[in-house]
LODRENDREN-110361 format. One record per residue: x, y, z of N, C-alpha, C in turn; residue in one letter. Coordinates in nm, 3 decimals, decimal comma. Example, Ala and Ser with C-alpha at 12.3 -4.5 7.8 and 13.67 -1.06 7.14 Angstrom:
2
<<1,319; -0,569; 0,780>; <1,230; -0,450; 0,780>; <1,320; -0,330; 0,780>; A>
<<1,285; -0,225; 0,708>; <1,367; -0,106; 0,714>; <1,290; 0,003; 0,787>; S>
//
This chain:
240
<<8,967; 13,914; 6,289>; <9,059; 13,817; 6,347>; <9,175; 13,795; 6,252>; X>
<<9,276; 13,740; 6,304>; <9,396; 13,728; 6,178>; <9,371; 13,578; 6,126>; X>
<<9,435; 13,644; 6,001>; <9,430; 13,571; 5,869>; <9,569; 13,475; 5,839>; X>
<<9,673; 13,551; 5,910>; <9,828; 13,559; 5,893>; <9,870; 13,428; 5,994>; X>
<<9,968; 13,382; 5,928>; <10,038; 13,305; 6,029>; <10,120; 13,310; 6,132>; X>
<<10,226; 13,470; 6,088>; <10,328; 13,479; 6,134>; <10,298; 13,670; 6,213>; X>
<<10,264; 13,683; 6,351>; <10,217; 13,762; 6,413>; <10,311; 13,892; 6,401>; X>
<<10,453; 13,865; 6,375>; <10,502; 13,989; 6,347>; <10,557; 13,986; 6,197>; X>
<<10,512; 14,072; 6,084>; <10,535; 14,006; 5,962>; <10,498; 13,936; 5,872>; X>
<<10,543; 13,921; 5,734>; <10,476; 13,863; 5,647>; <10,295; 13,819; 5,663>; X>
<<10,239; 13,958; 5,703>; <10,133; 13,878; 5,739>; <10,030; 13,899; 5,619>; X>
<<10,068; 13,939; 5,549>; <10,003; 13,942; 5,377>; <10,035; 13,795; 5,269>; X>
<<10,112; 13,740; 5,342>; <10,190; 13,628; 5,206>; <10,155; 13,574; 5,168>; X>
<<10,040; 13,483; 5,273>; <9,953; 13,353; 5,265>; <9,812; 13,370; 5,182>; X>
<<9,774; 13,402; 5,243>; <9,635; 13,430; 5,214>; <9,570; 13,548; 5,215>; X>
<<9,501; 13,614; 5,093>; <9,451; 13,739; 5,104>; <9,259; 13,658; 5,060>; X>
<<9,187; 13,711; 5,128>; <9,055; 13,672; 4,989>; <8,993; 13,739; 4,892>; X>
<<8,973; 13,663; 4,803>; <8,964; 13,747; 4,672>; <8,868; 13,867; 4,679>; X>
<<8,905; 13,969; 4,606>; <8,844; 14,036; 4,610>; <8,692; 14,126; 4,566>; X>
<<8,639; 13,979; 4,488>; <8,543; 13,947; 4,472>; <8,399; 13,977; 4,592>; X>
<<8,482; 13,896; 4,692>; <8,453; 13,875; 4,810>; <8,417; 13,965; 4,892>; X>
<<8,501; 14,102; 4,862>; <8,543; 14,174; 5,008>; <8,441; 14,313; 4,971>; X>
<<8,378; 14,368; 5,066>; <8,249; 14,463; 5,021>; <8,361; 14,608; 5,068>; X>
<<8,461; 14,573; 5,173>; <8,493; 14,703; 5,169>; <8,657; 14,637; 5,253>; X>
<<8,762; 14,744; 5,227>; <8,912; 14,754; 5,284>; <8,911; 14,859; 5,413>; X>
<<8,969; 14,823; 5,536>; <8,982; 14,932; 5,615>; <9,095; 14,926; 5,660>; X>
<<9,126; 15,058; 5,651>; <9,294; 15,109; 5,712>; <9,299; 15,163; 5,842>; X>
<<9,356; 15,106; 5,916>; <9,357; 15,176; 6,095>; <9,518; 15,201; 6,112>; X>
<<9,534; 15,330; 6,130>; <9,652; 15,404; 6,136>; <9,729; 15,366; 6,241>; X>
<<9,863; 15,397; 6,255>; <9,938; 15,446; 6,333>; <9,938; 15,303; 6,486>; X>
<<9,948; 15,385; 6,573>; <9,943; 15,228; 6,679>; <9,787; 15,210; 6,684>; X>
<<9,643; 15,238; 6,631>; <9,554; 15,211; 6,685>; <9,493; 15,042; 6,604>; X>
<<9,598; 14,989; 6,561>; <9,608; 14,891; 6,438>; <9,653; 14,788; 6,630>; X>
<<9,673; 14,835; 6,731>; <9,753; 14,751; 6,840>; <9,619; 14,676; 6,873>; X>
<<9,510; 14,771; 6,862>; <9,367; 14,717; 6,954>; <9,350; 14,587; 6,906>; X>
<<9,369; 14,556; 6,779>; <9,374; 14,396; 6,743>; <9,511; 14,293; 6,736>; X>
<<9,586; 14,344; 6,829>; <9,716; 14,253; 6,819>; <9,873; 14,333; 6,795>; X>
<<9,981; 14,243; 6,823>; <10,115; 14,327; 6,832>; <10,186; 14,367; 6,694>; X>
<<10,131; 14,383; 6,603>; <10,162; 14,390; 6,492>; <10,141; 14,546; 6,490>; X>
<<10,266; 14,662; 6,480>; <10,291; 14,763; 6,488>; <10,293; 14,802; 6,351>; X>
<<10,228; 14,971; 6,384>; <10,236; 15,026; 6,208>; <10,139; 15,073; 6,156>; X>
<<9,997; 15,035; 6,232>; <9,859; 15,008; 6,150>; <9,817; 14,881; 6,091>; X>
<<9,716; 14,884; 6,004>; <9,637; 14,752; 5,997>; <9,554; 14,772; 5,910>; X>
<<9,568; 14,669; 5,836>; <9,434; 14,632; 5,734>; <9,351; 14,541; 5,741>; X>
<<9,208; 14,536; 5,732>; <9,106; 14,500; 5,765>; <8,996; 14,421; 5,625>; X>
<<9,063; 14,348; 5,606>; <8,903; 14,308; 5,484>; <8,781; 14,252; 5,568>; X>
<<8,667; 14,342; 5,494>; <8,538; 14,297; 5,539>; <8,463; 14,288; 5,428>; X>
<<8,423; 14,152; 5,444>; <8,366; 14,060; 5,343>; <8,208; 14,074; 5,346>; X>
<<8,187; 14,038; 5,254>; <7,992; 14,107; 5,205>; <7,914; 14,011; 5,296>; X>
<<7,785; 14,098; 5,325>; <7,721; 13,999; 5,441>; <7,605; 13,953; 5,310>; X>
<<7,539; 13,876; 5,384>; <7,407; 13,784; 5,333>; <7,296; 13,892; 5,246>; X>
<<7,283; 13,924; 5,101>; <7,151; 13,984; 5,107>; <7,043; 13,967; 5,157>; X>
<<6,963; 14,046; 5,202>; <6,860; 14,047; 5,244>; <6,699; 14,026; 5,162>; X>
<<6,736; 13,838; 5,089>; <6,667; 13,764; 5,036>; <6,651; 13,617; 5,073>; X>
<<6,564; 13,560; 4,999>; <6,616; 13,374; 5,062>; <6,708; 13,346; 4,990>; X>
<<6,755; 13,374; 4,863>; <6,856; 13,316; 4,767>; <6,943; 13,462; 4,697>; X>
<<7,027; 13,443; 4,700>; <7,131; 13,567; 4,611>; <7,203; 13,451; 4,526>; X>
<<7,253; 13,478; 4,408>; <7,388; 13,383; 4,381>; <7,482; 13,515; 4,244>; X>
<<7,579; 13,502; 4,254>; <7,674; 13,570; 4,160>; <7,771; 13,439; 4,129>; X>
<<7,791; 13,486; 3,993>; <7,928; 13,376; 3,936>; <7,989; 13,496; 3,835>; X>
<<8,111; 13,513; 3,872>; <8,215; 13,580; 3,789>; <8,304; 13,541; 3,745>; X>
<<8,351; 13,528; 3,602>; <8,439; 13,472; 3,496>; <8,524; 13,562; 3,452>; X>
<<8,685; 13,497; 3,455>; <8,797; 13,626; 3,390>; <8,874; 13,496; 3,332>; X>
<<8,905; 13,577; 3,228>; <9,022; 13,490; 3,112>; <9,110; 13,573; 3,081>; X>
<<9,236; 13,553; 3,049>; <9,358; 13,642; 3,020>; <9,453; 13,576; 2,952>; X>
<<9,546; 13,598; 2,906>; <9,679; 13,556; 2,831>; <9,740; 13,476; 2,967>; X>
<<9,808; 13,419; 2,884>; <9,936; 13,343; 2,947>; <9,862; 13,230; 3,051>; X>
<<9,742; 13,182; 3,030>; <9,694; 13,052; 3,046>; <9,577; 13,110; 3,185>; X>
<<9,562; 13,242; 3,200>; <9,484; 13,259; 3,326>; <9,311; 13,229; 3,302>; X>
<<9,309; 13,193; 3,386>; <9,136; 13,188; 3,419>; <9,099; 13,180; 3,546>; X>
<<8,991; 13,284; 3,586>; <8,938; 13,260; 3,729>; <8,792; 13,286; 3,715>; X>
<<8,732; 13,182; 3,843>; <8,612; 13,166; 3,829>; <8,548; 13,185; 3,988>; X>
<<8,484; 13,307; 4,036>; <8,409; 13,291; 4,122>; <8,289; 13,276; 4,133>; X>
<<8,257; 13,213; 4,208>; <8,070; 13,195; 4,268>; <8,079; 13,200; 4,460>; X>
<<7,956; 13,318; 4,460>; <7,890; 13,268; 4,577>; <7,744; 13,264; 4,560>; X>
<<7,679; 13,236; 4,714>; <7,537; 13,197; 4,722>; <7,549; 13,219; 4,850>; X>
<<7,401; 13,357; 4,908>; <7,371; 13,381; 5,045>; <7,219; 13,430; 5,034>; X>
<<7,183; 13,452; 5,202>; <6,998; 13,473; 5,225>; <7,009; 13,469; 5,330>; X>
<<6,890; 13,544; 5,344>; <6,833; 13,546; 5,472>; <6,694; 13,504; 5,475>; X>
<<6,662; 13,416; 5,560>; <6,543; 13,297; 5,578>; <6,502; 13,340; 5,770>; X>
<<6,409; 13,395; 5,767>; <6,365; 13,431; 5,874>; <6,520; 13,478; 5,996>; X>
<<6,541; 13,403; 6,077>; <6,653; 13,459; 6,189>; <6,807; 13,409; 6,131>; X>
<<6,796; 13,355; 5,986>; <6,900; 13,253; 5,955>; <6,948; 13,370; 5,866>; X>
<<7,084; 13,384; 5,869>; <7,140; 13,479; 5,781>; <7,262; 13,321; 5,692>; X>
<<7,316; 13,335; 5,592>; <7,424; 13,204; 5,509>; <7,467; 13,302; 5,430>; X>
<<7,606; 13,271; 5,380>; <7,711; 13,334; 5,273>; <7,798; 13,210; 5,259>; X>
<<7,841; 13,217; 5,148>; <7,918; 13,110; 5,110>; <7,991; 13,175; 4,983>; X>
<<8,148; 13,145; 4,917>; <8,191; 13,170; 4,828>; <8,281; 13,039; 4,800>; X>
<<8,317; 13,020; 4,653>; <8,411; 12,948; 4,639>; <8,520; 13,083; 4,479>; X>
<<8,649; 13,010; 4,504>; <8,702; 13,107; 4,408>; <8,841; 13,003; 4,338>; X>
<<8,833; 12,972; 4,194>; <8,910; 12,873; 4,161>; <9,002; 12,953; 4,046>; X>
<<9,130; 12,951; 4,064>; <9,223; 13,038; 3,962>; <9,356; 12,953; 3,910>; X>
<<9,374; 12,965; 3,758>; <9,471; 12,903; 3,735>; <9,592; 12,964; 3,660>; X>
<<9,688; 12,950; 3,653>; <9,791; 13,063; 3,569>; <9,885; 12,975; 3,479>; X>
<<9,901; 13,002; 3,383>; <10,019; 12,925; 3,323>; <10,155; 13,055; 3,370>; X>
<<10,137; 13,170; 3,374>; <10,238; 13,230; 3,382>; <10,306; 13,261; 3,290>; X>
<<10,397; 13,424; 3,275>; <10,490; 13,472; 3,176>; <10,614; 13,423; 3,170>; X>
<<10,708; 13,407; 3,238>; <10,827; 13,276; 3,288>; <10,767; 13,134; 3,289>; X>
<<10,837; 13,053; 3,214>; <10,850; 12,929; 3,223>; <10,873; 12,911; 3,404>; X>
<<10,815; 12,738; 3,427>; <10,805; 12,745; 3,540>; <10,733; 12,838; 3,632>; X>
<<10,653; 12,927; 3,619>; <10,589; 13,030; 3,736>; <10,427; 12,990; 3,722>; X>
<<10,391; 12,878; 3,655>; <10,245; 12,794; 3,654>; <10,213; 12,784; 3,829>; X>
<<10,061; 12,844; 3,816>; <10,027; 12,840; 4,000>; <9,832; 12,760; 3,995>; X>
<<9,817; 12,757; 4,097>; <9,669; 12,742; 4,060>; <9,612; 12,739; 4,182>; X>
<<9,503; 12,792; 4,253>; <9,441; 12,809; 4,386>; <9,298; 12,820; 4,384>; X>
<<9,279; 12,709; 4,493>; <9,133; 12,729; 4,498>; <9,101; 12,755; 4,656>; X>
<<8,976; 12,869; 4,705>; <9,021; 12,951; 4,831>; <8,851; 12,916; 4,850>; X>
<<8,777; 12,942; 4,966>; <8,651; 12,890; 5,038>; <8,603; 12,945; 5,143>; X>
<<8,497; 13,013; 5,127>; <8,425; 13,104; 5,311>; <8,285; 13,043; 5,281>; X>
<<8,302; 13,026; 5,420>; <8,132; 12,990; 5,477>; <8,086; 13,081; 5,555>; X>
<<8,002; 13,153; 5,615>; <7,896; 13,201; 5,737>; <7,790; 13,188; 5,756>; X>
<<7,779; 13,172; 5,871>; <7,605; 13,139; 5,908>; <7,604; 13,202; 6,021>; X>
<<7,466; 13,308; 6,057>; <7,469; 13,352; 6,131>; <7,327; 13,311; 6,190>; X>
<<7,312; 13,391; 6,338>; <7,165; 13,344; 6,404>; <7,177; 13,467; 6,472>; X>
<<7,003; 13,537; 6,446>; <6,951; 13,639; 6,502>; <6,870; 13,621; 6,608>; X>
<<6,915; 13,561; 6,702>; <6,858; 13,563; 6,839>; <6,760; 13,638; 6,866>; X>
<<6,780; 13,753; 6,886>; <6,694; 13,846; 6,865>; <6,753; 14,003; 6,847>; X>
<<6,676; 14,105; 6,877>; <6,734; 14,264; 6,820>; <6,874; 14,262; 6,925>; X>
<<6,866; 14,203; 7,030>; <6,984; 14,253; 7,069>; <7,069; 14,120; 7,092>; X>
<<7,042; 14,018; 7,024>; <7,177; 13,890; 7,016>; <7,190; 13,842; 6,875>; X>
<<7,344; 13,807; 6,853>; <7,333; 13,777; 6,764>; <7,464; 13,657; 6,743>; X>
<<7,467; 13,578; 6,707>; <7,546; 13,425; 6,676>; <7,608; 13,417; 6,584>; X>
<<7,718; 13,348; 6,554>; <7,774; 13,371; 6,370>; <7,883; 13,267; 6,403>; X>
<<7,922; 13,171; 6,314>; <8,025; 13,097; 6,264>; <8,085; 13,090; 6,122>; X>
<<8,213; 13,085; 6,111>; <8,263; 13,139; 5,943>; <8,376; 12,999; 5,980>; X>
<<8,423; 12,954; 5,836>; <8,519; 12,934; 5,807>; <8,572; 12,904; 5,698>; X>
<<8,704; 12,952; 5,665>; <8,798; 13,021; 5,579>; <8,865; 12,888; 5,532>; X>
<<8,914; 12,840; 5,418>; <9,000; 12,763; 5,376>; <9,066; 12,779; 5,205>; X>
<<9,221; 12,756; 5,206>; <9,265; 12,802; 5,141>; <9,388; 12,661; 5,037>; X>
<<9,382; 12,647; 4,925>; <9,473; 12,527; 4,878>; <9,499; 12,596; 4,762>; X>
<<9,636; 12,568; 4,784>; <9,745; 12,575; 4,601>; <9,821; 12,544; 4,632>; X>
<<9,902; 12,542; 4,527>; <10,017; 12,536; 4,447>; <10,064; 12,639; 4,328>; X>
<<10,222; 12,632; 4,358>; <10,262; 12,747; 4,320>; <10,414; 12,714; 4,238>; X>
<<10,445; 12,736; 4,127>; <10,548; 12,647; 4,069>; <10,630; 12,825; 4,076>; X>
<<10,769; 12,789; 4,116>; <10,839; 12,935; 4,151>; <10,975; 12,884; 4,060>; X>
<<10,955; 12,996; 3,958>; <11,083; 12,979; 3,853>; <11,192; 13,023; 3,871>; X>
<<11,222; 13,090; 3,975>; <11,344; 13,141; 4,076>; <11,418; 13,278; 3,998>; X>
<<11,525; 13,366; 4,029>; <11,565; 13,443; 3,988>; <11,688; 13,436; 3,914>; X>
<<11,700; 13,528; 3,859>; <11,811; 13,552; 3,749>; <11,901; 13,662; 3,746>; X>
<<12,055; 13,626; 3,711>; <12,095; 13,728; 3,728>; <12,118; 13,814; 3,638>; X>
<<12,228; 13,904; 3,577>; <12,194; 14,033; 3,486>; <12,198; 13,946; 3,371>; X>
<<12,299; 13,879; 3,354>; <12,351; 13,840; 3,199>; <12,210; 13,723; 3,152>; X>
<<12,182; 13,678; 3,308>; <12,087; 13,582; 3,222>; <11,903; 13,652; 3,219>; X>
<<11,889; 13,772; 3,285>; <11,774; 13,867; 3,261>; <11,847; 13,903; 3,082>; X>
<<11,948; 13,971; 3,039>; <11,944; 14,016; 2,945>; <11,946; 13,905; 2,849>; X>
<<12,032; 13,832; 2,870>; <12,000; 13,676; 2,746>; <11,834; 13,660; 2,725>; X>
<<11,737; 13,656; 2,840>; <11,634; 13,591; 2,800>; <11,554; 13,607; 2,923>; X>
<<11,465; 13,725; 2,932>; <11,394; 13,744; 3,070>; <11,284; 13,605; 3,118>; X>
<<11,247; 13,578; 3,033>; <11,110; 13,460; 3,049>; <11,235; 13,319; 3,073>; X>
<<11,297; 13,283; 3,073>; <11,355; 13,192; 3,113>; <11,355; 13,150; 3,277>; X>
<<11,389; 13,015; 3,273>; <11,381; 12,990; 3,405>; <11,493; 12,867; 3,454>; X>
<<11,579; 12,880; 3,574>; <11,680; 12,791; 3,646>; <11,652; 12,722; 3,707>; X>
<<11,515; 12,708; 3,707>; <11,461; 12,634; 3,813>; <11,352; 12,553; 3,786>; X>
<<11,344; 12,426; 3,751>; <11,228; 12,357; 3,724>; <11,113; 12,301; 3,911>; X>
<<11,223; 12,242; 3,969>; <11,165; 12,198; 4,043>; <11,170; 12,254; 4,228>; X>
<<11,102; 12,398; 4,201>; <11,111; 12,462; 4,343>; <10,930; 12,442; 4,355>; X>
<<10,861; 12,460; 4,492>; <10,731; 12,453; 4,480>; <10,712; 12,470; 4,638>; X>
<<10,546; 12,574; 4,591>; <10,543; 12,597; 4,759>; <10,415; 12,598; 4,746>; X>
<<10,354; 12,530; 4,866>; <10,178; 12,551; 4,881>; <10,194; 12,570; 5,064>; X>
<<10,042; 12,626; 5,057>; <10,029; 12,651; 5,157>; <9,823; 12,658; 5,243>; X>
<<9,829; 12,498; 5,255>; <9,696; 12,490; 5,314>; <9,650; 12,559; 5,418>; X>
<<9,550; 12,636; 5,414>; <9,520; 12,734; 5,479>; <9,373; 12,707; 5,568>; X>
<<9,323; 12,707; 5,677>; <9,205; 12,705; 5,802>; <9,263; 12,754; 5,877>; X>
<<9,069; 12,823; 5,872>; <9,056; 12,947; 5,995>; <8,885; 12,929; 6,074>; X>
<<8,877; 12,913; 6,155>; <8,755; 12,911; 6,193>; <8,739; 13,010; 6,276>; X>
<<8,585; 13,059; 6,307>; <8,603; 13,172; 6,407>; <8,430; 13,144; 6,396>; X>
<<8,450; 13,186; 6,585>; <8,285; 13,190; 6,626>; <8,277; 13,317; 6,703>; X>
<<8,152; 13,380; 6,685>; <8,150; 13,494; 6,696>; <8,015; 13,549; 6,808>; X>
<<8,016; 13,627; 6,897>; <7,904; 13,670; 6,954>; <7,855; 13,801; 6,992>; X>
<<7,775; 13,846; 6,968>; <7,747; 14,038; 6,992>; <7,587; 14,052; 7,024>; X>
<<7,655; 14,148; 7,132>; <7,496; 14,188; 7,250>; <7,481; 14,288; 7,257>; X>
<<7,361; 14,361; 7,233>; <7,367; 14,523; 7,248>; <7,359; 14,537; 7,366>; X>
<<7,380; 14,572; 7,477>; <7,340; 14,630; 7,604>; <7,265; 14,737; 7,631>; X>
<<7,272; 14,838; 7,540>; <7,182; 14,933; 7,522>; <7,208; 14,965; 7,400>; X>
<<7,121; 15,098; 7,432>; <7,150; 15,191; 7,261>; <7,259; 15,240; 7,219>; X>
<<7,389; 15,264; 7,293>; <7,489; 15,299; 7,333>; <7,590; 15,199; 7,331>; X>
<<7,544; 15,125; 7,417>; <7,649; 15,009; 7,433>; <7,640; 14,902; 7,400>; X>
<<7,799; 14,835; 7,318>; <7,733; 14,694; 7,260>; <7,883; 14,643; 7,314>; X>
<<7,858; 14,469; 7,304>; <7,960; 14,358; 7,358>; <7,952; 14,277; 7,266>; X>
<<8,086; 14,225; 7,242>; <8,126; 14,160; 7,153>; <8,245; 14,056; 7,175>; X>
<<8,224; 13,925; 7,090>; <8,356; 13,837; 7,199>; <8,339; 13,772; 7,038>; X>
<<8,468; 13,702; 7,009>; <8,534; 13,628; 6,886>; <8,672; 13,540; 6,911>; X>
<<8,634; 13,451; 6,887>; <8,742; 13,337; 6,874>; <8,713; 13,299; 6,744>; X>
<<8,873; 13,279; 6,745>; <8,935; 13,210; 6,631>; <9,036; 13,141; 6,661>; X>
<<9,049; 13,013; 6,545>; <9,133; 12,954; 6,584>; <9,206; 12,890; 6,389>; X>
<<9,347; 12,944; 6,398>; <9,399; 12,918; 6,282>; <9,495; 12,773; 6,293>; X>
<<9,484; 12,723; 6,150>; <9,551; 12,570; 6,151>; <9,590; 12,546; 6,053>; X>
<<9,678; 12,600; 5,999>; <9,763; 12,630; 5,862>; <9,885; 12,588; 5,853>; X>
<<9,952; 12,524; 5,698>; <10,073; 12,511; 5,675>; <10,199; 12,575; 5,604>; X>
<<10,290; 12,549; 5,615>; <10,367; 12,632; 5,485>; <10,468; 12,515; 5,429>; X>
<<10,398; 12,435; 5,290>; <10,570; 12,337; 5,243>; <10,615; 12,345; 5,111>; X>
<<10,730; 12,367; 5,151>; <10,817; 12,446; 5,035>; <10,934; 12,339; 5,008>; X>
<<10,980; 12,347; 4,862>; <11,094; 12,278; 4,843>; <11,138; 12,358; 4,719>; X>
<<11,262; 12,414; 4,740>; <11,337; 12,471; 4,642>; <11,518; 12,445; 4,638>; X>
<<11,515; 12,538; 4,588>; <11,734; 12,542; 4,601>; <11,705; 12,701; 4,648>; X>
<<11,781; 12,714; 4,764>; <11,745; 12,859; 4,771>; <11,863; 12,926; 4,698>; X>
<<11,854; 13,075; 4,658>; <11,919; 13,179; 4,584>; <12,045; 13,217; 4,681>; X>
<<12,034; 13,239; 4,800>; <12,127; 13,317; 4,872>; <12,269; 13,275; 4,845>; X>
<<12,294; 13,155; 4,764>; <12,447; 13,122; 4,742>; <12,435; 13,035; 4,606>; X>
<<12,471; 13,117; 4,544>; <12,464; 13,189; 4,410>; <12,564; 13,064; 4,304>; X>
<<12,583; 13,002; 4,226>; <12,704; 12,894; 4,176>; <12,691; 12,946; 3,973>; X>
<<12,808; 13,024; 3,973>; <12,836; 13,069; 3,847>; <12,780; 12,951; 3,754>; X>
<<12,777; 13,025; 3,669>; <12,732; 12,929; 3,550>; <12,617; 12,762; 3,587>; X>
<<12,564; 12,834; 3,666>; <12,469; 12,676; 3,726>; <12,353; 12,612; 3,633>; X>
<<12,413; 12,491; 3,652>; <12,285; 12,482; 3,571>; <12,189; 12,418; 3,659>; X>
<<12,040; 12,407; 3,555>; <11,898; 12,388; 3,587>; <11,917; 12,259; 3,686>; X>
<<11,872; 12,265; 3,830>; <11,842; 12,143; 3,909>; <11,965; 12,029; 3,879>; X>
<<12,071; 12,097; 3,886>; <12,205; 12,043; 3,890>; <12,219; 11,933; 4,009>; X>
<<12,283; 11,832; 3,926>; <12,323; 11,719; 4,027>; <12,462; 11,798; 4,112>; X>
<<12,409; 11,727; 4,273>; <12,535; 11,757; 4,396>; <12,450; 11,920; 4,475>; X>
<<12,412; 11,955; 4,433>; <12,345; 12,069; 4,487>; <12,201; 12,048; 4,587>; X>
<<12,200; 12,024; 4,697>; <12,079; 11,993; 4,774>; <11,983; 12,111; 4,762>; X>
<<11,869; 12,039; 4,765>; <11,729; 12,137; 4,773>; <11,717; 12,143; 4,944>; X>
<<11,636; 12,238; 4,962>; <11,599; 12,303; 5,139>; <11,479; 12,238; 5,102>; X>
<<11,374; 12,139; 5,177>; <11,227; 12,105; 5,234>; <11,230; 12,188; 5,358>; X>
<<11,116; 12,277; 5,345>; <11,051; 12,299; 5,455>; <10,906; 12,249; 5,482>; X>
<<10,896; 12,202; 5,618>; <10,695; 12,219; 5,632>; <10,695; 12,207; 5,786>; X>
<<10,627; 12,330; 5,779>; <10,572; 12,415; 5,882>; <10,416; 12,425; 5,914>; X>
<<10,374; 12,411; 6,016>; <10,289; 12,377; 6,129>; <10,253; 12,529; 6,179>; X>
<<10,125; 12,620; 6,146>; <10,078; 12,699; 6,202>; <9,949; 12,678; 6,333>; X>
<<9,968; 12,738; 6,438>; <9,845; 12,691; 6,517>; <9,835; 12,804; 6,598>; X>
<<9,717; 12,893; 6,564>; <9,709; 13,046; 6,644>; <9,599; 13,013; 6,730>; X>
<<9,569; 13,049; 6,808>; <9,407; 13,109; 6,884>; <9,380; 13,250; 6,956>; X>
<<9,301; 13,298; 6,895>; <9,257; 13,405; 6,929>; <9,156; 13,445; 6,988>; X>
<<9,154; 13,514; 7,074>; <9,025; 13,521; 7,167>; <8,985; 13,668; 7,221>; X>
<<8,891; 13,769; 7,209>; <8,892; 13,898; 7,179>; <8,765; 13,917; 7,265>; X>
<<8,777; 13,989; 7,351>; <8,613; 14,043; 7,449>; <8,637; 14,184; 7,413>; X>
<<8,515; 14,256; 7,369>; <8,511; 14,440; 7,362>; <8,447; 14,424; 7,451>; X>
<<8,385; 14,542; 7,463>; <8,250; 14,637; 7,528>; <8,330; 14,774; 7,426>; X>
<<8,169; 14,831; 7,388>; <8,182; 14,974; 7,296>; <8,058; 15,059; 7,348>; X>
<<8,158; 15,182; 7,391>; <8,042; 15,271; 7,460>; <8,054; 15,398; 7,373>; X>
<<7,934; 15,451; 7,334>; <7,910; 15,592; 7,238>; <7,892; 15,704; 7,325>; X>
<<7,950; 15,770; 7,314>; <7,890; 15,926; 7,434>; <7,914; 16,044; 7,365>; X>
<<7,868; 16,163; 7,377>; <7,898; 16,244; 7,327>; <7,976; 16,363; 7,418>; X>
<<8,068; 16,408; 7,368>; <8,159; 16,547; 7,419>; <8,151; 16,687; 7,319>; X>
<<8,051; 16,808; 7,344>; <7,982; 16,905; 7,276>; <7,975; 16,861; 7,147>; X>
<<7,868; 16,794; 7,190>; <7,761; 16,764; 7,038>; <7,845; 16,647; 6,958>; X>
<<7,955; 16,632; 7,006>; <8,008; 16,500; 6,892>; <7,979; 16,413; 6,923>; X>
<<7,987; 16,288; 6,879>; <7,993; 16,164; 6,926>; <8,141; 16,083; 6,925>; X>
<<8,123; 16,031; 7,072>; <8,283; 15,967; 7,054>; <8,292; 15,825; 7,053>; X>
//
C-alpha cells in the first residue's frame, strides 16, 4: 500500500522505514509498477520482516557516529498459537556536518495478524512517523568556498507527522488460486517554515529583518482500497 503522500511524485521524501526493518526491497519494472497505482516508471516495494516463528523474538541495534549521530533500534515479535505480533520502534538523532542541519526522528510499526485457518488469514499494521528536521539552507559559490559547514539560515524547519493504517485479508481458494483485499488509509502532515532560496538577496544576512518566511502545513488524507484474485497455470511446463 502507499507510504507517500503525494501520488504522482516525491513519493520517497517522507517516510522510508528503516532499514533495520525491511527483510527484503522489490523492484517492479517498467508500467507493471501501474498494478498498484498511477505512479508511472516502476516501483519500489519494501517488505518488512514477518513474526518469527517463536512466542518471543526481540533484537535491539545500536549505531554511534561523528557529528552527534546515534540510532537505536528495537523490535519484538511471535507467534502464539493462530496469533502472529511484530512491532518495531526506531529513534535517531543527528547533530549534523553544517551548522544548523541538527534532525532527530522517531518512526513505529505494529502487526498483528490472525490465522483463521490454512486458508484465511487477518492482519492489521500501523505505521507512524515524528521529527524534526533543522535545514541550514544553501549557499552560494563565494560562500561554499569561504566556509562549506556554514549556515544562512538559523531558523527554517520542517517535520512531518506521519499515519498509516492498513487492514488486510487473504483467502486461498484453491491451490492455485488466492484472494486478497487491503485497505489503507493514510493521515499525514507536512509543516514547514523557512525563507525559501528561489530569490536569492546579495550579501544577505542570517534571518534578516524585512524578509518574510513561507509557513506551510499541509493536510494528507489517502484511502486505498485493493481487491486481487491470483491464478497460477501453467503454459509448456512453466508456470505463469
Amino acid at each position: 500500500y502507499n507510504i507517500s503522500a503525494d501520488i504522482f511524485g516525491y513519493n520517497e521524501a517522507y517516510y522510508i522505514p528503516p532499514m533495520e526493518a525491511v527483510s527484503s526491497i522489490q523492484f517492479l519494472r517498467g508500467s507493471a509498477g501501474l498494478q498498484f497505482g498511477p505512479q508511472i516508471g516502476g516501483m519500489v516495494n519494501y517488505s518488512i520482516r514477518d513474526a518469527p516463528d517463536k512466542p518471543v523474538g526481540v533484537t535491539v541495534a545500536q549505531t554511534a557516529g561523528t557529528y552527534g549521530l546515534y540510532n537505536l533500534y528495537a523490535s519484538v515479535g511471535g507467534t502464539v498459537g493462530k496469533w502472529q505480533y511484530f512491532a518495531f520502534t526506531q529513534f535517531r538523532t543527528l547533530g549534523g556536518w553544517r551548522a544548523n542541519s541538527d534532525q532527530q526522528q522517531t518512526s513505529g510499526y505494529g502487526k498483528l495478524t490472525y490465522n483463521a485457518s490454512k486458508k484465511l488469514k487477518l492482519s492489521l499494521e500501523y505505521t507512524l512517523l515524528r521529527n524534526r528536521i533543522h535545514m541550514p539552507g544553501g549557499l552560494n559559490d563565494s560562500d561554499f568556498q569561504q566556509n562549506p559547514q556554514q549556515s544562512l539560515r538559523a531558523r527554517n524547519w520542517l517535520q512531518s507527522p506521519w499515519n498509516i493504517i492498513s487492514a488486510n485479508v487473504a483467502y486461498k481458494l484453491s491451490s492455485s488460486t488466492s484472494l486478497s483485499f487491503c485497505s489503507a488509509y493514510q493521515f499525514s502532515q507536512r509543516d514547514l517554515i523557512w525563507q525559501n532560496e528561489d530569490s536569492w538577496y546579495p550579501n544577505f544576512e542570517p534571518d534578516s529583518v524585512g524578509r518574510d518566511r513561507e509557513l506551510e502545513r499541509e493536510y494528507f488524507n489517502n484511502v486505498t482500497n485493493e481487491l486481487r484474485v491470483i491464478t497460477d497455470y501453467h503454459i509448456g511446463g512453466h508456470k505463469q
